[in-house]
C-alpha positions in Angstrom: 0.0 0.0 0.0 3.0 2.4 0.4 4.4 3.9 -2.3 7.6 6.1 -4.3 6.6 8.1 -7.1 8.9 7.6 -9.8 6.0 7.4 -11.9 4.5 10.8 -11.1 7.7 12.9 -12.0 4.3 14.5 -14.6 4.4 18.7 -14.5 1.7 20.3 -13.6 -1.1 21.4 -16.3 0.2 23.9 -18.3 -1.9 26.9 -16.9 -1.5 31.1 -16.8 -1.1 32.5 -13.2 -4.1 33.5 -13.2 -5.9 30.2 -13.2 -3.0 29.3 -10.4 -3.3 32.2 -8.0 -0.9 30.3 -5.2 1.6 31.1 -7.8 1.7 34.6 -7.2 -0.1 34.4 -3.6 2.2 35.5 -0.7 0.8 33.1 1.1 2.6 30.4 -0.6 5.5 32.3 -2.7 7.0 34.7 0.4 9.4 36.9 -1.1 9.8 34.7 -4.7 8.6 37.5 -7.3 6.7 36.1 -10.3 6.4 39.8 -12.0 8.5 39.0 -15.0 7.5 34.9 -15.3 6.8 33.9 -18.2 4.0 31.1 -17.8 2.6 29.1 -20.5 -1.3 29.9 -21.6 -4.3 27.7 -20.4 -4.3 24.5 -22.1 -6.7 21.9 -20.4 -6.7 22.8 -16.9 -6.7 20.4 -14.4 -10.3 19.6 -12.5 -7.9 20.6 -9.5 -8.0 24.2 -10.7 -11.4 24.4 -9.4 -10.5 23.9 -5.2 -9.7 27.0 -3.2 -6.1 28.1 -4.4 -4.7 27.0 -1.0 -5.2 23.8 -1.3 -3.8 23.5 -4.9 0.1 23.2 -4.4 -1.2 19.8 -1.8 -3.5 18.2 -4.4 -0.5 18.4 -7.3 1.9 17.4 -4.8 -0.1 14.0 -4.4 -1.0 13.9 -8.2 -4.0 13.1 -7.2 -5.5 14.1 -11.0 -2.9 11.7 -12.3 -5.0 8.6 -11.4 -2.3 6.0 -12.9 0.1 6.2 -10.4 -2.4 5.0 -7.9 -3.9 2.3 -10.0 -0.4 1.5 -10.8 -0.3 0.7 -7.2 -3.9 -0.4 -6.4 -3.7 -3.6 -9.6 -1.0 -5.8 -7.2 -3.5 -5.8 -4.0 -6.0 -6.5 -6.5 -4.5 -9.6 -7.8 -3.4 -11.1 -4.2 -6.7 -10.3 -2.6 -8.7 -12.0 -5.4 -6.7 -15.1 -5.2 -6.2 -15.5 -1.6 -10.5 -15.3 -1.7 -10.4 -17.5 -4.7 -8.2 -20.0 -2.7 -10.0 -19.9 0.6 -13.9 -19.6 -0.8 -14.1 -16.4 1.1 -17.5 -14.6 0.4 -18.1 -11.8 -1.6 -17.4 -9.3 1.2 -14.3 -10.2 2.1 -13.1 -9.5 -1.0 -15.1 -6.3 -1.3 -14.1 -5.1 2.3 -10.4 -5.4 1.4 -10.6 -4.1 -2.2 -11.7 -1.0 -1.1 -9.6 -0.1 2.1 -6.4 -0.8 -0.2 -8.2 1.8 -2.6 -8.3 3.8 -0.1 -4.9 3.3 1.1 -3.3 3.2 -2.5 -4.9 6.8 -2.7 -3.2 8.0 1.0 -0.2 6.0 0.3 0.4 7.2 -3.5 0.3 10.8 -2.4 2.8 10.3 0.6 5.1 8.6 -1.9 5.2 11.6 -4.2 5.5 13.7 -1.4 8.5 11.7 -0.2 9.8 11.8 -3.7 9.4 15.4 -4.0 10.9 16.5 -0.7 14.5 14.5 -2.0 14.1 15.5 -5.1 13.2 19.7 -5.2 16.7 20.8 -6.5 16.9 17.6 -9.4 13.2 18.6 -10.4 13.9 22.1 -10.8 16.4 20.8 -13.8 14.2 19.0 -15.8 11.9 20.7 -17.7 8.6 18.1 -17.1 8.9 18.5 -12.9 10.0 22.2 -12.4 6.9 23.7 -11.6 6.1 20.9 -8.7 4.7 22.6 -5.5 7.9 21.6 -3.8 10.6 23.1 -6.7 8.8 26.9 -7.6 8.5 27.4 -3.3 4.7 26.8 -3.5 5.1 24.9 -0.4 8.0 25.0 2.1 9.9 21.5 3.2 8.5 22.4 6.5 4.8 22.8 5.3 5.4 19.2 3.0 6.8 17.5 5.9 3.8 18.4 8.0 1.4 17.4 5.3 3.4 13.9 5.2 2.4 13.5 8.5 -1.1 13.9 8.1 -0.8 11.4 5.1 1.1 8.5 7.1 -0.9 9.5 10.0 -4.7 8.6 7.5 -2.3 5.7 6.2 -1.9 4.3 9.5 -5.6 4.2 10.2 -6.6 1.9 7.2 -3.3 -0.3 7.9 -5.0 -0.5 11.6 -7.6 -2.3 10.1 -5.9 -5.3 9.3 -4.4 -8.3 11.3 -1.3 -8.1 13.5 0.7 -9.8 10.6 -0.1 -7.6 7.7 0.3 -4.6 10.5 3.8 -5.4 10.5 4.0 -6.7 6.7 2.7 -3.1 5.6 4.7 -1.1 8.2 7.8 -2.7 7.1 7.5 -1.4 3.6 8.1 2.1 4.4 12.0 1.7 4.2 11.8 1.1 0.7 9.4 4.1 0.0 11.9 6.1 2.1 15.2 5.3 0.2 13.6 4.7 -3.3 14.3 8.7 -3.8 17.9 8.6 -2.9 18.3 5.7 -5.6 18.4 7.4 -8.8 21.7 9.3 -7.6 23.4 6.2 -7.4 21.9 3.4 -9.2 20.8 2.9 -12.5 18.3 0.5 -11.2 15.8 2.9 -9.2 12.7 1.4 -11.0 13.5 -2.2 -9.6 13.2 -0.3 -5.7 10.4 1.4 -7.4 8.8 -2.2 -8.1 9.7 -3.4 -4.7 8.0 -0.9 -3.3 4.7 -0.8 -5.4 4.0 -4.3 -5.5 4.2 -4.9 -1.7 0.4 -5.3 -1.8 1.7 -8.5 -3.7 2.3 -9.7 -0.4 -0.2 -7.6 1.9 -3.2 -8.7 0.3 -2.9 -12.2 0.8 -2.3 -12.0 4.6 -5.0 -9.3 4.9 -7.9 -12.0 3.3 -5.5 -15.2 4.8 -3.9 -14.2 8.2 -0.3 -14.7 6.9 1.6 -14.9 3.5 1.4 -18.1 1.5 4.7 -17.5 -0.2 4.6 -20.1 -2.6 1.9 -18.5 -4.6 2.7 -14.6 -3.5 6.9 -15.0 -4.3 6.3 -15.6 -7.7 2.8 -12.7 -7.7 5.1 -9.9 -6.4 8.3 -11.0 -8.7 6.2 -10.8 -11.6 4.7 -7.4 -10.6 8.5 -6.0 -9.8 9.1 -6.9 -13.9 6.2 -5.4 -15.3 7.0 -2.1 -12.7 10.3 -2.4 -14.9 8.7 -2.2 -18.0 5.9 0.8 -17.4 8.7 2.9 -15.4 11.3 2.6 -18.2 9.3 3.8 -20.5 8.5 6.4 -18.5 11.8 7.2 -17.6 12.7 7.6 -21.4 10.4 10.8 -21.2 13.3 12.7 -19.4 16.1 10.8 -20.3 17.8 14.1 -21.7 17.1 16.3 -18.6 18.5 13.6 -16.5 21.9 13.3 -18.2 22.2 16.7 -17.7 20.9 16.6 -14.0 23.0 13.6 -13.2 20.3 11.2 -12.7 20.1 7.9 -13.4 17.5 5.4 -14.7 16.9 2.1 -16.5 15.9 4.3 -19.4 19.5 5.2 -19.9 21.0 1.7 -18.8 18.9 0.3 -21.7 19.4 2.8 -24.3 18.9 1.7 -28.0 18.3 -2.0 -26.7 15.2 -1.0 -24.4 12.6 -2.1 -26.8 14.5 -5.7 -26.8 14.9 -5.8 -22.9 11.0 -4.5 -22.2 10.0 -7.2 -24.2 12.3 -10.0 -22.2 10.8 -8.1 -19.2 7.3 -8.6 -20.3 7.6 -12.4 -20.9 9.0 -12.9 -17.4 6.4 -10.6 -15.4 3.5 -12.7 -17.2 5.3 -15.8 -16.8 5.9 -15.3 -12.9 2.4 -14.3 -12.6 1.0 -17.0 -14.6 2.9 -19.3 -12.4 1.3 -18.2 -9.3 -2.1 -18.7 -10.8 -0.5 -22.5 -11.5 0.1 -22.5 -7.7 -3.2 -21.2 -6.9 -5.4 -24.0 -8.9 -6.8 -21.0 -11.1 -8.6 -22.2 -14.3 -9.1 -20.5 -17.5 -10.6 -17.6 -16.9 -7.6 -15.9 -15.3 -4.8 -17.2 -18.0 -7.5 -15.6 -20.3 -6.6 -12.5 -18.1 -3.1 -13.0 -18.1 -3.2 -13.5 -21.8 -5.1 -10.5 -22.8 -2.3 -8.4 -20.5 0.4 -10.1 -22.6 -1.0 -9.0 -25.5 -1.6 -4.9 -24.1 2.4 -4.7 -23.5 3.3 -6.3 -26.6 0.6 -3.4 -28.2 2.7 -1.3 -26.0 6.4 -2.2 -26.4 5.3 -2.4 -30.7 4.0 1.2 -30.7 5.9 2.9 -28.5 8.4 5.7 -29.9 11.2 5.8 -27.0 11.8 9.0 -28.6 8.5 11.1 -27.9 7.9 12.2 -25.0 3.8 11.8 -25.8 4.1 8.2 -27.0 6.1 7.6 -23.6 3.2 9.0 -21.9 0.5 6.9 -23.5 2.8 3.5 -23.3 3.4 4.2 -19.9 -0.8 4.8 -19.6 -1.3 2.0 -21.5 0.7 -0.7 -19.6 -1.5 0.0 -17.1 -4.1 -2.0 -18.7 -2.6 -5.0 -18.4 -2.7 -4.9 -14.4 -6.3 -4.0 -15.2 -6.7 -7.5 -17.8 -5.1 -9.5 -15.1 -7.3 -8.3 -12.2 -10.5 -9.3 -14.4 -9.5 -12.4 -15.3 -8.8 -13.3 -11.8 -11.6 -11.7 -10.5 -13.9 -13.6 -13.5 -11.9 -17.1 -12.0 -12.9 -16.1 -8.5 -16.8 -15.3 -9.5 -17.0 -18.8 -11.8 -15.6 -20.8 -8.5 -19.3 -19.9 -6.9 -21.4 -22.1 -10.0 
């Protein structure tokens, strides 16, 4: 349920000052003049545009109108709740009990990973063109006023982890030192979207022993190693969007490890997430209808990986969106398996 945000490093909606008043509020920018900025004009504002300017800088500091991230996040617990009530014949509650405080939490949790991210990264972001107007890098919001409204995040975090057993207490607490150092990866590593997909596929793991009491770990093992692959794949691509900035910037990614032989290594990438998850539904006893769903998933990343221009920053974007669907096709299938169980 907890979170980094590589995958929101997105710049705000491209939007006049006017339509962003906390820009040029001395509430938010004390003693930062904007008198001779040169913003870009209103192109599609953001639904966020339409809260009380105070709260602005907060809502894009947890992306909240980027709804990918979190579903990014959300599709694991998904999976491992579904199966864990698919293995144990739970009824329909359980699994609509825990669906929906991991949505919740995936929410809370997403937002305090971007926060997190921001906070390390404010100085990097402020050198790539994409993340320079985050809350954090124009002065929007102070580190003093983001680390207070981390707080509050962990602290609504806490309250829907409190509603699960001891064991997945401890499970989900334990993940927040891999949300805390992901940041601090890209400076040294040209891996940080493998800590990324340790991080976001802990509900891998979290959502069995929230339905079973503790983690079966020969079906979860392989579950949460194929979700750490296909975090590979949708986070180098989207790392590709600023792999020019982050030369420059000095950070590192598996967009640049890759280079000219990303296409090549996604695809290898995409075989063995589906394979790993396949073989936990082998584990599991799951019947057709969920290798129908990993099936139709295969198919969206090789759609994907095909159309994709590593060089365009837009087709990044929409690969990026569109691997997303596959964590969607998987969920369905299993959750099809899961309904079919019952006739």
């Amino acid at each position: 349920m907890l979170a980094g945000c590589s995958i929101s490093r997105r710049a705000f909606p491209q939007i006049s000052s006017l339509s962003r008043p906390w820009l040029t509020s001395n509430t938010w920018l004390r003693g930062i003049s904007t008198k001779n900025a040169q913003l870009p004009a209103v192109t599609n504002p953001s639904w966020v545009e339409r809260l009380p300017p105070k709260f602005r800088p907060y809502m894009y500091l947890t992306r909240i109108d980027k709804p990918i991230g979190t579903l990014l996040l959300f599709y694991p617990c998904t999976w491992s709740i579904t199966m864990a009530s698919y293995s144990l014949q739970t009824p329909f509650t359980t699994p609509l009990t825990y669906i929906a405080l991991f949505g919740t939490g995936a929410i809370v949790m997403r937002g305090a990973g971007c926060t997190i991210n921001d906070m390390w990264d404010k100085n990097l972001d402020k050198a790539v063109e994409r993340t320079r107007e985050r809350p954090l890098a124009t002065g929007a919001i102070t580190q003093r006023q983001a680390l207070i409204f981390l707080a509050g995040q962990l602290t609504i975090g806490l309250a829907v982890l409190l509603q699960l057993n001891w064991y997945s207490i401890l499970l989900g607490a334990s993940s927040l030192s891999v949300v805390t150092i992901y940041p601090f990866m890209k400076r040294i590593t040209h891996w940080p979207q493998a800590v990324l997909g340790l991080a976001f596929n802990w509900g891998a793991l979290l959502g069995w022993s929230a339905v079973a009491g503790v983690v079966d770990w020969q079906v979860c093992l392989p579950l949460y190693a194929g979700g750490v692959c296909w975090t590979l794949v949708y986070d180098s691509i989207y790392a590709h969007q600023d792999k020019k900035d982050d030369v420059t910037a000095g950070i590192r990614s598996t967009a640049l490890l890759f280079g000219s032989q990303s296409r090549l290594i996604l695809s290898g990438l995409s075989v063995s997430s589906m394979s790993f998850i396949a073989l936990a539904g082998y584990l599991n006893a799951q019947t057709a209808p969920f290798y129908l769903g990993v099936g139709l998933a295969t198919i969206q990343l090789a759609h994907v990986l095909v159309r994709t221009d590593f060089h365009n920053r837009e087709s990044c974007w929409k690969g990026f969106v569109g691997c997303g669907w596959s964590g969607f096709w998987i969920w369905a299938g299993t959750l099809t398996d899961y309904a079919f169980s019952f006739l």
